[in-house]
VOLUMFI-483554 format. One record per residue (C-alpha): residue number from 1; x, y, z. Coordinates in Angstrom, 3 decimals. Layout:
<node n="NUM" u="X" v="Y" w="Z"/>
...
END
This chain:
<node n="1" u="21.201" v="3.496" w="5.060"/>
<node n="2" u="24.171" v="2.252" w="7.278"/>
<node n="3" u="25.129" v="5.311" w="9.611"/>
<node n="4" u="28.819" v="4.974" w="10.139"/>
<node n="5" u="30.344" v="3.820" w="13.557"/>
<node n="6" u="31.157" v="6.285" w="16.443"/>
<node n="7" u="33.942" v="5.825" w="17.777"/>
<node n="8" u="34.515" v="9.810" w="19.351"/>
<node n="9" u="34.679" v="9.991" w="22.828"/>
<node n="10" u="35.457" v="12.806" w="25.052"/>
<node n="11" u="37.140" v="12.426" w="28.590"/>
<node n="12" u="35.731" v="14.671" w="31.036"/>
<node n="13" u="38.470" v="14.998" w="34.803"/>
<node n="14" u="40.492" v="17.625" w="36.627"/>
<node n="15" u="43.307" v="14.779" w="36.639"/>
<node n="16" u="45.844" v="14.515" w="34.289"/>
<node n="17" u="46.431" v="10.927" w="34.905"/>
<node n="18" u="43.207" v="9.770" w="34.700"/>
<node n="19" u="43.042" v="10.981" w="31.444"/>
<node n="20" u="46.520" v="9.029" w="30.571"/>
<node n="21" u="44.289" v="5.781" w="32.222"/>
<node n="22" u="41.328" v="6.242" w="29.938"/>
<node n="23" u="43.955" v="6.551" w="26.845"/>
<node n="24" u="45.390" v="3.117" w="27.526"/>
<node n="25" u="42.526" v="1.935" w="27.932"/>
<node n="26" u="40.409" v="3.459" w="25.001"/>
<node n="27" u="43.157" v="4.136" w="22.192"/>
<node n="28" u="46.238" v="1.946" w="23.423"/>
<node n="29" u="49.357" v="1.714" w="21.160"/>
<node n="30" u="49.144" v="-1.514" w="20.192"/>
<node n="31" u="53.259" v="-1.258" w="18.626"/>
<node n="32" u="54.492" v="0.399" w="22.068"/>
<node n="33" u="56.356" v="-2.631" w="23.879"/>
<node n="34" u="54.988" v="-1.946" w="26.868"/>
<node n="35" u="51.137" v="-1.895" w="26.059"/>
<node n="36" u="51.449" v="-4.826" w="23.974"/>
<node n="37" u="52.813" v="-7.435" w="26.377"/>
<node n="38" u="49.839" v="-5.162" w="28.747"/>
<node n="39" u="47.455" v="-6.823" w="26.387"/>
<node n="40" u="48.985" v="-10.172" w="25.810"/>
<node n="41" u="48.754" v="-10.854" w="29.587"/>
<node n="42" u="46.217" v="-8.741" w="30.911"/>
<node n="43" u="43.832" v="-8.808" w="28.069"/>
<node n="44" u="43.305" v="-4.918" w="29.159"/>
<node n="45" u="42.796" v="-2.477" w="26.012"/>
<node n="46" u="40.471" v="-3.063" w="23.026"/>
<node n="47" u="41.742" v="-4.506" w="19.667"/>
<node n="48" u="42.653" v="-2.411" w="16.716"/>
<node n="49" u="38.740" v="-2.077" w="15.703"/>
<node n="50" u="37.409" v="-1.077" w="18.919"/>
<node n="51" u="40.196" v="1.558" w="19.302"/>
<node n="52" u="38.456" v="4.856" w="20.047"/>
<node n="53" u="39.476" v="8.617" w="19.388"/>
<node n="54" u="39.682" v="10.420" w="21.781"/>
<node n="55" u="39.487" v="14.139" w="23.566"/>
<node n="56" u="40.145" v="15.737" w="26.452"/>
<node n="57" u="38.557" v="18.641" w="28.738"/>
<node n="58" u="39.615" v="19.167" w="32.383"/>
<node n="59" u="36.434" v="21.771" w="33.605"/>
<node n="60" u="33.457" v="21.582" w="32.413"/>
<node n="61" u="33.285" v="24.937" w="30.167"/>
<node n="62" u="36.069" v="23.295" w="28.053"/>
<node n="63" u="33.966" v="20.022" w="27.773"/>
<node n="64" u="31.280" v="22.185" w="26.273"/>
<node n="65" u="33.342" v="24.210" w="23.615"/>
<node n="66" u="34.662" v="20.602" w="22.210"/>
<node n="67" u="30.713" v="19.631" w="22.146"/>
<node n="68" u="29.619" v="22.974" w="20.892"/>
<node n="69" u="32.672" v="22.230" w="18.188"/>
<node n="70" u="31.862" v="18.383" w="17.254"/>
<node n="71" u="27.946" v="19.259" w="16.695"/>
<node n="72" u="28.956" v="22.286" w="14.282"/>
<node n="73" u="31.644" v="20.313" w="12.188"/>
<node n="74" u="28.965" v="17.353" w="12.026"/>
<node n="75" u="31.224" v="15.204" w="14.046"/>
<node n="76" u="29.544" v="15.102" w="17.568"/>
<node n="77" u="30.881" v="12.700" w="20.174"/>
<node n="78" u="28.993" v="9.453" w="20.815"/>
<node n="79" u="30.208" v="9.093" w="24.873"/>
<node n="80" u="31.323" v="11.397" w="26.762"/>
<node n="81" u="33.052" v="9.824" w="30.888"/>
<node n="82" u="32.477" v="12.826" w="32.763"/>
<node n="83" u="33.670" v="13.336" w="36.177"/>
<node n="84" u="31.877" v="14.226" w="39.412"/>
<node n="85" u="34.382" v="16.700" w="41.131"/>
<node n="86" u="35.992" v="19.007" w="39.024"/>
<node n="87" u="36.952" v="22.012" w="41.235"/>
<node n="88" u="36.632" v="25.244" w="41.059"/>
<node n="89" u="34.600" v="24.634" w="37.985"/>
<node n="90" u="31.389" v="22.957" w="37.014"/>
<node n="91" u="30.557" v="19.793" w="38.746"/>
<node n="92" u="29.805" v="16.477" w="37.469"/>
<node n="93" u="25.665" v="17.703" w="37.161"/>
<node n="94" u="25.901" v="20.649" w="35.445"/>
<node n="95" u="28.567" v="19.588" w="33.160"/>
<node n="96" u="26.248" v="16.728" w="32.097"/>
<node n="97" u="23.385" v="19.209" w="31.821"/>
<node n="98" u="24.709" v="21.283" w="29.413"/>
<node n="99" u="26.296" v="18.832" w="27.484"/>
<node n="100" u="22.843" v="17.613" w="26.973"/>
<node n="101" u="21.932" v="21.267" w="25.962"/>
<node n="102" u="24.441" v="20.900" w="23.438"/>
<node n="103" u="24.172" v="17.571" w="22.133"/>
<node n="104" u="20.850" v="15.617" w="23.246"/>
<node n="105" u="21.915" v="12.251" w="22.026"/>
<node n="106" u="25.581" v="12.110" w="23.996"/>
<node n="107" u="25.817" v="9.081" w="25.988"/>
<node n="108" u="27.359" v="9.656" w="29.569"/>
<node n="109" u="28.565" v="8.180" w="31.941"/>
<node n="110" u="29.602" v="10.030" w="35.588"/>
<node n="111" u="32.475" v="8.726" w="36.981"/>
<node n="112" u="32.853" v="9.063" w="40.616"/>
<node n="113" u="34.019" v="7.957" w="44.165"/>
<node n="114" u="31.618" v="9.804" w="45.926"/>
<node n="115" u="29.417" v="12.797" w="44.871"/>
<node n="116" u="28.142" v="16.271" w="46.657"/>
<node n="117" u="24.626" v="15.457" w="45.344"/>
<node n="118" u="22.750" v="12.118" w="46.866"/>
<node n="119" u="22.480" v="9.860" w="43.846"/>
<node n="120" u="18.548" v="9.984" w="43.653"/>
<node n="121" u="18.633" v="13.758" w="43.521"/>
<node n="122" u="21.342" v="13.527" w="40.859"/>
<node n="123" u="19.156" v="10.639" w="39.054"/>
<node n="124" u="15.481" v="12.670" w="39.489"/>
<node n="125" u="17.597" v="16.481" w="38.313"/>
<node n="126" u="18.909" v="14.422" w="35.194"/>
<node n="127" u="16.225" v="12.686" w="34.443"/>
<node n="128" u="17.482" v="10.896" w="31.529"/>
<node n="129" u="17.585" v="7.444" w="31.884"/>
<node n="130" u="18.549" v="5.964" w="28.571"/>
<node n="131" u="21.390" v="8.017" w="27.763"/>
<node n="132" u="22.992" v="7.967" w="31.675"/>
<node n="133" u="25.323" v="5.604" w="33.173"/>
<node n="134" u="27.033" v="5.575" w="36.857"/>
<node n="135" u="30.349" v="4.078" w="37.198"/>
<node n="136" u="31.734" v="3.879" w="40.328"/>
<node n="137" u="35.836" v="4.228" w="41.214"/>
<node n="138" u="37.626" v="2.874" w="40.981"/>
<node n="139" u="36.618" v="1.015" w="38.191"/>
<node n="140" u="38.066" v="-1.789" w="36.269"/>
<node n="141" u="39.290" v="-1.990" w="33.167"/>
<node n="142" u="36.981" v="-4.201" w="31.695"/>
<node n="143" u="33.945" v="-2.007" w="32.627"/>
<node n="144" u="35.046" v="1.168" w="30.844"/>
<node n="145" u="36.075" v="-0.566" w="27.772"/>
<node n="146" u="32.740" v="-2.772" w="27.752"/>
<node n="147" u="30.972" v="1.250" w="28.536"/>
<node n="148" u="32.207" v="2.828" w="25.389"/>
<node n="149" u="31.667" v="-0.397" w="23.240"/>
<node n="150" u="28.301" v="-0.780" w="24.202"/>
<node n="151" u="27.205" v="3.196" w="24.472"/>
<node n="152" u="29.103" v="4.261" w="21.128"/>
<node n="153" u="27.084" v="1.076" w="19.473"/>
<node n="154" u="23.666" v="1.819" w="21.258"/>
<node n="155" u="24.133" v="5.519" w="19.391"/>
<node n="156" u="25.273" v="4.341" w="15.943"/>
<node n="157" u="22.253" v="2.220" w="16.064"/>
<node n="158" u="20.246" v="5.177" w="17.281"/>
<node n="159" u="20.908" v="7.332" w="14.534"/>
<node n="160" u="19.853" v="4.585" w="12.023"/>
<node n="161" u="16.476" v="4.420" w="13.544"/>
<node n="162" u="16.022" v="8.011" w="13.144"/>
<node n="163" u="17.642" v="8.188" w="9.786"/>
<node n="164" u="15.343" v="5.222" w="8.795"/>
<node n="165" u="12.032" v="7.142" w="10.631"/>
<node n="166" u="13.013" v="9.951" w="8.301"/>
<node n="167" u="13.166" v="8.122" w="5.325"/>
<node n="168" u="9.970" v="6.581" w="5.986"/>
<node n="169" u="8.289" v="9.643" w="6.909"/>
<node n="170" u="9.423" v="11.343" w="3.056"/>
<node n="171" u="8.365" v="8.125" w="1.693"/>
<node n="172" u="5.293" v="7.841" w="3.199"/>
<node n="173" u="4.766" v="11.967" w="2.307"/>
<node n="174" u="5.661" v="10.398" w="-0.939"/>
<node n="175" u="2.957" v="8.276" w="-1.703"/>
<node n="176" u="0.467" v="10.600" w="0.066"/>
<node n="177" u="1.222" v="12.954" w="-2.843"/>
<node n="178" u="1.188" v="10.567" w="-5.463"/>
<node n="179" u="-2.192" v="8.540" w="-4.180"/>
<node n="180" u="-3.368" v="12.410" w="-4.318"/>
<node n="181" u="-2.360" v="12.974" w="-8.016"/>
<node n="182" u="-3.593" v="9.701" w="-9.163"/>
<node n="183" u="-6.778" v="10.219" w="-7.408"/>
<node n="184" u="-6.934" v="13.722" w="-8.976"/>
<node n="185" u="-6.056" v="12.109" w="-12.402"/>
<node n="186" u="-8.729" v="9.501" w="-11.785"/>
<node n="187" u="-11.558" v="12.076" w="-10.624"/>
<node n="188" u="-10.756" v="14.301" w="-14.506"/>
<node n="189" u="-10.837" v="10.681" w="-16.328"/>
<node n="190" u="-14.524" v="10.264" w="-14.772"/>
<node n="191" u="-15.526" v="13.701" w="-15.466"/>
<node n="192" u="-14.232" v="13.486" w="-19.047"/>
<node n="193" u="-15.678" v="10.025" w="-19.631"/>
<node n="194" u="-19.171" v="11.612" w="-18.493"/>
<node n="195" u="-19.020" v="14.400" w="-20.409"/>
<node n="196" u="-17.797" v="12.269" w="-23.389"/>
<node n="197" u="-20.538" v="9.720" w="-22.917"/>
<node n="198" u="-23.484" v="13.027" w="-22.489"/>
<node n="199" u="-22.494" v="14.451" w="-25.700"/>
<node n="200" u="-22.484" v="11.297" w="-27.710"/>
<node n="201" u="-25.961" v="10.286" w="-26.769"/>
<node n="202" u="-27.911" v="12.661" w="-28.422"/>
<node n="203" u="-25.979" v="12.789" w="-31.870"/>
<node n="204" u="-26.178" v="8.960" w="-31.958"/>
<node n="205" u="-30.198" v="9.075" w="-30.961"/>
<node n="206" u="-30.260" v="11.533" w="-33.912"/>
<node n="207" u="-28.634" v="9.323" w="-36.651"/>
<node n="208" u="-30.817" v="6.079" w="-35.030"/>
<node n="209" u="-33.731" v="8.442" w="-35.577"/>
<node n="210" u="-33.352" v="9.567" w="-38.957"/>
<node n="211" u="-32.237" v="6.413" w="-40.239"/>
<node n="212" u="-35.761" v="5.022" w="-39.258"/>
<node n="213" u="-37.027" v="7.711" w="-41.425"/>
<node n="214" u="-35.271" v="7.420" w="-44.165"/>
<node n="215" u="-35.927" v="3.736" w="-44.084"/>
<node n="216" u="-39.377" v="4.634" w="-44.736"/>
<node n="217" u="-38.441" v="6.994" w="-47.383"/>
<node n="218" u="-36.154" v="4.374" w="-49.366"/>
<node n="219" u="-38.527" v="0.734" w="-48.940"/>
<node n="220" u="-38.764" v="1.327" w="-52.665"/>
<node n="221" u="-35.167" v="1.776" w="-53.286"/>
<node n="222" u="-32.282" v="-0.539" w="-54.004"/>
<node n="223" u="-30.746" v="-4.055" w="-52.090"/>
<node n="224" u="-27.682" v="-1.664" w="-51.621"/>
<node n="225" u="-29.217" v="1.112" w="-50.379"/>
<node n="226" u="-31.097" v="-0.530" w="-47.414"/>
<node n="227" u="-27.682" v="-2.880" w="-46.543"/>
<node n="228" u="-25.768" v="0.952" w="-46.549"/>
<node n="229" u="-28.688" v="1.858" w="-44.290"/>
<node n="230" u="-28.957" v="-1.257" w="-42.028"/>
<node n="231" u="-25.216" v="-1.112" w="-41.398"/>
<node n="232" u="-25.483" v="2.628" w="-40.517"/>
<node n="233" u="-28.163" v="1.797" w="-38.465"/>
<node n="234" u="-26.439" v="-0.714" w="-36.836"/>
<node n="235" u="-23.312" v="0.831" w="-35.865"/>
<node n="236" u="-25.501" v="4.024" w="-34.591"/>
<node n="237" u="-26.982" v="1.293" w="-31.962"/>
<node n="238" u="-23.438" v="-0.047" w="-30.688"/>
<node n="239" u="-22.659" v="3.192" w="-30.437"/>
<node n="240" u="-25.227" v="4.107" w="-27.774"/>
<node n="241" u="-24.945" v="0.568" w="-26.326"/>
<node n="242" u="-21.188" v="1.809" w="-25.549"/>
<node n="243" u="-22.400" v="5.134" w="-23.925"/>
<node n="244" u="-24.848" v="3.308" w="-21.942"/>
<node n="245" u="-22.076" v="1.060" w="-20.503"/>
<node n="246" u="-19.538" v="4.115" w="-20.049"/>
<node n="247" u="-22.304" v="5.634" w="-18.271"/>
<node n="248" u="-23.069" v="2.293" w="-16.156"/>
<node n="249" u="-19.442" v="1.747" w="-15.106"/>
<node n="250" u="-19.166" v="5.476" w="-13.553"/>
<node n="251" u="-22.491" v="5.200" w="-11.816"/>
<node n="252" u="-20.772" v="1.953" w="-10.528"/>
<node n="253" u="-17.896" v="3.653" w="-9.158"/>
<node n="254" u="-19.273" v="6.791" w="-7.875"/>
<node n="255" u="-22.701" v="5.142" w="-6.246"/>
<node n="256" u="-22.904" v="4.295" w="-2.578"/>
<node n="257" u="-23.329" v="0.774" w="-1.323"/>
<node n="258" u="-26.871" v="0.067" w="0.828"/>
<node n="259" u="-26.413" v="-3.665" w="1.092"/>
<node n="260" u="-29.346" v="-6.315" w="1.844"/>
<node n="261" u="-30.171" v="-9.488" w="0.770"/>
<node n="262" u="-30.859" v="-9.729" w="-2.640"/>
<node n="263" u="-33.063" v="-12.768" w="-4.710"/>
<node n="264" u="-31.154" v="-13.909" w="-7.598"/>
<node n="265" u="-33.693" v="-15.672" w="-8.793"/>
<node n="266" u="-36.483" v="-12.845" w="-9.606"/>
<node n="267" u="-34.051" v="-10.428" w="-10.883"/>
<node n="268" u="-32.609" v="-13.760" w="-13.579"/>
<node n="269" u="-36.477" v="-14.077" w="-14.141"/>
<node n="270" u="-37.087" v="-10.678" w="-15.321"/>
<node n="271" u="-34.163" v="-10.596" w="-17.637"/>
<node n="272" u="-34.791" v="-13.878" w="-19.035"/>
<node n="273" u="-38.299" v="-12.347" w="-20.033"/>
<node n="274" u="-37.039" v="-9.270" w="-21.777"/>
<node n="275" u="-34.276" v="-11.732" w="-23.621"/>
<node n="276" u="-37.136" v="-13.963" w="-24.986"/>
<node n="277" u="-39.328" v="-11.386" w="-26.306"/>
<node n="278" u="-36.351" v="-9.682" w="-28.268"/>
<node n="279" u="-35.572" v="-13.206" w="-29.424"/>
<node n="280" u="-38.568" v="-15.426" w="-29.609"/>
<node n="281" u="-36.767" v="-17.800" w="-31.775"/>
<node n="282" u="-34.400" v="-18.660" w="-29.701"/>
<node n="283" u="-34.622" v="-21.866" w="-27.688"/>
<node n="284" u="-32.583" v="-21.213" w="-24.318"/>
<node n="285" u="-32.873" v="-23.576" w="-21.670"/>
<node n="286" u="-32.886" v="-20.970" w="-17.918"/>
<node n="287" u="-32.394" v="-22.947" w="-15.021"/>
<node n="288" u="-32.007" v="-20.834" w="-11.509"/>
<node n="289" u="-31.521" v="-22.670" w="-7.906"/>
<node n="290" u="-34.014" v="-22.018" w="-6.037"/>
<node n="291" u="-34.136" v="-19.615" w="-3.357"/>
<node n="292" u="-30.682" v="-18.396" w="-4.003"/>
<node n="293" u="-29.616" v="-14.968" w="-2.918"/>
<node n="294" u="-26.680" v="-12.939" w="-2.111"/>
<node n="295" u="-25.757" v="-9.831" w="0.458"/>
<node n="296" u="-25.428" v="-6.934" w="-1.716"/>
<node n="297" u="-26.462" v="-3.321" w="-3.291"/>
<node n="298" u="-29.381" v="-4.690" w="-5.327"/>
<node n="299" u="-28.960" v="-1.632" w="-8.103"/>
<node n="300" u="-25.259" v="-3.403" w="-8.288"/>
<node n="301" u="-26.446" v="-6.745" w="-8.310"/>
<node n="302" u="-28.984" v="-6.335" w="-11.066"/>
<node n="303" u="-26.773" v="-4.656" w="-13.082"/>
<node n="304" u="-23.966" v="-7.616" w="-12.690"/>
<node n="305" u="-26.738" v="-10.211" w="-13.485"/>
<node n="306" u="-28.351" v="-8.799" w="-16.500"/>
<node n="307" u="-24.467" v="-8.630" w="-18.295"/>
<node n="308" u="-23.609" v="-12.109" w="-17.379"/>
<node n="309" u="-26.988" v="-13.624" w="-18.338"/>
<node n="310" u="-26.471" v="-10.836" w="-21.132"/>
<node n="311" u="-23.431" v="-12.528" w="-22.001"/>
<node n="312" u="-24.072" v="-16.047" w="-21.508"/>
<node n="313" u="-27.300" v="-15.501" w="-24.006"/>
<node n="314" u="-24.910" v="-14.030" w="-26.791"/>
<node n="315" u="-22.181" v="-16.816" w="-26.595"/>
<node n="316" u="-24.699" v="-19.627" w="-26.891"/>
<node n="317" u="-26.434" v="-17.782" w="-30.184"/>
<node n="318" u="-25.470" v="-21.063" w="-32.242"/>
<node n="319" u="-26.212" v="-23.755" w="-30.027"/>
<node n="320" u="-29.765" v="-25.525" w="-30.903"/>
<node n="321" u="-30.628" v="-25.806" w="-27.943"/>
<node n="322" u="-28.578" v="-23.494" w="-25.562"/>
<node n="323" u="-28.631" v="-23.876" w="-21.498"/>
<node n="324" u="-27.406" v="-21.703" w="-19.264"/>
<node n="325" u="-27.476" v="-22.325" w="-15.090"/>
<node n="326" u="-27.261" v="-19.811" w="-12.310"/>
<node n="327" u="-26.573" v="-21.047" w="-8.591"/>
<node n="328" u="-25.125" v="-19.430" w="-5.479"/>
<node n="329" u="-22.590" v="-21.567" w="-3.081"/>
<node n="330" u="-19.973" v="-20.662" w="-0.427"/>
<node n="331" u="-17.071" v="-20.267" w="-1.108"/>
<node n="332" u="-13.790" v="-21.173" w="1.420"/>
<node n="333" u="-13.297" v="-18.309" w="2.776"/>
<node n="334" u="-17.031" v="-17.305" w="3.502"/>
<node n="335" u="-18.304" v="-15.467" w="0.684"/>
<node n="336" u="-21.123" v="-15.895" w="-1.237"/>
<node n="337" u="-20.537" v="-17.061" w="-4.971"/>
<node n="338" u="-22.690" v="-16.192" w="-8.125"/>
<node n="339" u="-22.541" v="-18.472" w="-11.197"/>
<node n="340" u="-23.521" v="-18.399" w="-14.387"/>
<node n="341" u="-22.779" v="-21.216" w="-16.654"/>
<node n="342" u="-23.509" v="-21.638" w="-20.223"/>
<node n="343" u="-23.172" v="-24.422" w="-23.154"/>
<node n="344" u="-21.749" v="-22.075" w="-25.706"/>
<node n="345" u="-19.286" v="-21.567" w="-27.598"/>
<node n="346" u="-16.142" v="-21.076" w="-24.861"/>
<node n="347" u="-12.801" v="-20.011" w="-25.250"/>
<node n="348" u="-9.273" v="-20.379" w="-24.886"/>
<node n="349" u="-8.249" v="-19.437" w="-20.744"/>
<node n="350" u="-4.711" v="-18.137" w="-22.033"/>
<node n="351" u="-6.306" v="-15.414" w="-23.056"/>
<node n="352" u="-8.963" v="-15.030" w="-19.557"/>
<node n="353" u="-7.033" v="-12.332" w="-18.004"/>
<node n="354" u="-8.332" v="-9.948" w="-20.926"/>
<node n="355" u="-11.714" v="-10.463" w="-19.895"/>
<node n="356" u="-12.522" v="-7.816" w="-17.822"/>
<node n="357" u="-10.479" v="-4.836" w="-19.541"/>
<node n="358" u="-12.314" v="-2.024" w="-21.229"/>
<node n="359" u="-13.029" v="-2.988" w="-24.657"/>
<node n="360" u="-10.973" v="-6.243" w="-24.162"/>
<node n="361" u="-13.172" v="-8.936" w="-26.926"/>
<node n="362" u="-11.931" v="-12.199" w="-27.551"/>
<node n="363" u="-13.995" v="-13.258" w="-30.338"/>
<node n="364" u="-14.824" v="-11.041" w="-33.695"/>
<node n="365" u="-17.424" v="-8.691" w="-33.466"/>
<node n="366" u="-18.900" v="-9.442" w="-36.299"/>
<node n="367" u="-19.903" v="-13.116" w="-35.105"/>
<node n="368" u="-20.580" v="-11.562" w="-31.986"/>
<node n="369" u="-21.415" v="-8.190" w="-31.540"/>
<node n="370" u="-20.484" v="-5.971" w="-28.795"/>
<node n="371" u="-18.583" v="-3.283" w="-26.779"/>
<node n="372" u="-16.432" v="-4.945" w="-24.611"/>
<node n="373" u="-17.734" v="-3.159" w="-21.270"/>
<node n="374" u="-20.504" v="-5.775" w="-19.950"/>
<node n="375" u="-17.704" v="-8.401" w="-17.802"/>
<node n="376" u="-15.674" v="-5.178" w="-16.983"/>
<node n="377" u="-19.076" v="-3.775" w="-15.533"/>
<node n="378" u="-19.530" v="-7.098" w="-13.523"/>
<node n="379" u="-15.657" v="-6.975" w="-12.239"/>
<node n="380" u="-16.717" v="-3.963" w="-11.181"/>
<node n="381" u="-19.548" v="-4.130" w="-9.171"/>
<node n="382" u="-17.554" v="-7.056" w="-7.489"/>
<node n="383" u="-14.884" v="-5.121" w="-5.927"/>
<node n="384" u="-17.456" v="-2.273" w="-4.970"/>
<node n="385" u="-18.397" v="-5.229" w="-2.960"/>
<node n="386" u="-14.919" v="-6.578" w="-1.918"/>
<node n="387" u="-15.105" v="-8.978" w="-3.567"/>
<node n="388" u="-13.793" v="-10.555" w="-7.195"/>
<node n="389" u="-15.121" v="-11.981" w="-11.044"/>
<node n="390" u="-13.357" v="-14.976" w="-12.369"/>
<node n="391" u="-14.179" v="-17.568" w="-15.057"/>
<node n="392" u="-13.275" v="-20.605" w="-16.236"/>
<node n="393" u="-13.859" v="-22.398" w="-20.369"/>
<node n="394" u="-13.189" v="-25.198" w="-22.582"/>
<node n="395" u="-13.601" v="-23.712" w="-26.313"/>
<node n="396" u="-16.955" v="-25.466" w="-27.595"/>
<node n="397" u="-17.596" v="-26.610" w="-24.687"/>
<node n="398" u="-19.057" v="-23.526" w="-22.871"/>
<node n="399" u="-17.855" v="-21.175" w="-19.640"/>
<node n="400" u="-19.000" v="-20.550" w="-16.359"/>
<node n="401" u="-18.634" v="-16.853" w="-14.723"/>
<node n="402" u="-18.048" v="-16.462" w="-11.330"/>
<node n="403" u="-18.645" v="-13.651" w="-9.282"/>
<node n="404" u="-17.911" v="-13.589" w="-5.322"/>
<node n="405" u="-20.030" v="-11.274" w="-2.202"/>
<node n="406" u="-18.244" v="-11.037" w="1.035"/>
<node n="407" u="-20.494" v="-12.367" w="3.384"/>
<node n="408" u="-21.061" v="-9.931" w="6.526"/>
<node n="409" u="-23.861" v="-7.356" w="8.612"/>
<node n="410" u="-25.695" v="-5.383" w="6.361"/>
<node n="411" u="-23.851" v="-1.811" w="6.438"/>
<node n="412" u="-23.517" v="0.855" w="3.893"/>
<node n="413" u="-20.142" v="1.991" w="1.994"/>
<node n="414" u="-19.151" v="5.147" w="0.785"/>
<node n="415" u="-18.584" v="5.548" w="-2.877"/>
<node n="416" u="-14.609" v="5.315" w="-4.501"/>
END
């Protein structure tokens, strides 16, 4: 916000002309004859923007009902040219001090020929530096009207700076309130998503169960009847898959970080072993760099690894003879990079950026089966790290995930 210019000034002297000198000077009449050929050959006056309005006080006391006045009607002065001698009144340092009293941001300047206080008592008893200025008589024309430029300016530009600190401060109260709200919001999402995920398991474990049974029950029965069942089945299992991931992802968020180093290469092993023996038809090609490891919570990192070798397994379900590669290299800007690259079946990158949204699939479920949350479980056990998941595909042609570990000392970090 642009505070408006000050031009108010107030003229503080027991002499009547010197008051008439400060109005020529300060708020000239720029039509009088006179003046005008004044400031055609004497260049002494301000121009028609710089004019300034102006009041007068000859004692202190009156000087501080016109403050008093100006800071009630919300029009204080911005300068104030107070005299040193005002007799039988106030003198120049009292005046000043209670015009401060008054107003605290009123630029002044004390004008004097000579003074009943020495000028480093007056100085330390004021004790205001920024807002003071001593100008000497006589003074010249050129000085005074250079003084209320300059000191009206400086507190123009002073009230912005406090108007824009205040903004800044309701702003910044703001954003505490709404970072509160959203964190508030975010801590009942994660308590309802719990509770959601807890009820769900034992219903679903209930229909897997009883489905087994009645399998047993119906081996006699019709083609139909077991397809009904198998699908029921089925659906019973992605079900609890999805609770299991919902369940995953808020461990994720709420856990706390104990990094070390971490061997890709034993955790890829182990995985690979459970994948074969759930598949033993499949022939899938696991190559792993050797010695490769990462910094990182190793409860994090086993989770990201099983979902992307997880995932590259799934997507290379048609190929003959499937391959997928996992390496580690560093990256530009010093982290630590996890791939995983697979021959399968790729996709289109237009649609990449839905990759790691809850329940986000690109490809039917019914050619390949899922819930969605695996590569939104990876993105987010890389930014519990700092770090990021990316990817990169040619359809048919296969995709490699990427997931990044700021390198750095082994520390622990608090849970989100």
């Amino acid at each position: 916000m642009q505070y408006p210019q000050n031009r108010r000034v107030l003229i503080v002297d027991d002499t009547p002309s010197i008051h008439e000198d400060f109005r020529k000077i300060l708020a000239p009449d720029l039509h009088a004859p006179l003046e005008a050929a004044e400031s055609v050959l004497f260049g002494s006056g301000p121009r028609a923007e710089w004019s300034f309005a102006l009041s007068s006080a000859y004692q202190g006391a009156e000087a501080l009902a016109l403050v008093e006045a100006s800071v009630s009607a919300g029009q204080p002065y911005a300068v104030a040219f107070v005299d040193m001698r005002m007799p039988p009144g106030w003198d120049g340092m009292e005046t000043v001090e209670r015009l401060w009293q008054a107003d605290p941001q009123l630029q002044v300047v004390i004008c004097t020929a000579y003074s009943d206080h020495p000028w480093h008592d007056l100085l330390e008893r004021l004790d205001v530096q920024d807002r003071l200025v001593i100008l000497k008589k006589p003074f010249d024309l050129i000085e005074v009207s250079q003084l209320a430029r300059t000191l009206s300016t400086k507190w123009s530009l002073a009230r912005q700076v406090e108007r824009r600190a205040q903004e800044q401060e309701l702003e910044v109260e703001h954003l505490r309130i709404a970072e509160g709200t959203l964190r508030d919001r975010g801590e009942d999402l994660k308590t309802f998503a719990r509770a959601v995920s807890h009820d769900l398991r034992s219903p679903l474990a209930l229909i897997s169960s009883f489905c087994h049974l009645l399998q047993k029950e119906l081996d006699a029965g019709t083609p139909a009847a077991r397809k009904y069942l198998e699908h029921i089945q089925n659906h019973a299992a992605l079900g609890q898959e999805l609770v299991a991931g919902l369940l995953t992802l808020t461990r994720i968020d709420r856990a706390e970080l104990h990094l070390e180093r971490v061997e890709i290469g034993r955790l890829v092993a182990e995985h690979a072993a459970e994948l074969r023996q759930a598949a033993p038809h499949r022939d899938v090609s696991i190559e792993v760099e050797a010695g490769i490891a990462v910094s990182g919570d190793p409860r994090l990192v086993r989770i990201a690894v099983r979902n992307l070798l997880e995932n590259a397994w799934k997507f290379t379900g048609r190929r003959a003879a499937a391959r997928i590669e996992i390496g580690v290299t560093l990256g530009p800007d010093g982290c630590e990079v996890l791939s995983v690259r697979d021959n399968g079946c790729g996709f289109d990158m237009a649609q990449a950026d839905r990759l790691f949204r809850t329940f986000q699939r690109l490809l039917h479920e019914h050619d390949y089966p899922g819930t969605g949350v695996g590569l939104v479980t990876v993105e987010r056990v890389a930014a519990r790290h700092g770090g990021r998941a990316w990817c990169t595909s040619i359809p048919g042609a296969g995709s490699t995930f990427f997931l990044s570990f700021p390198s750095g000392p082994v520390a622990s970090t608090p849970a989100h």
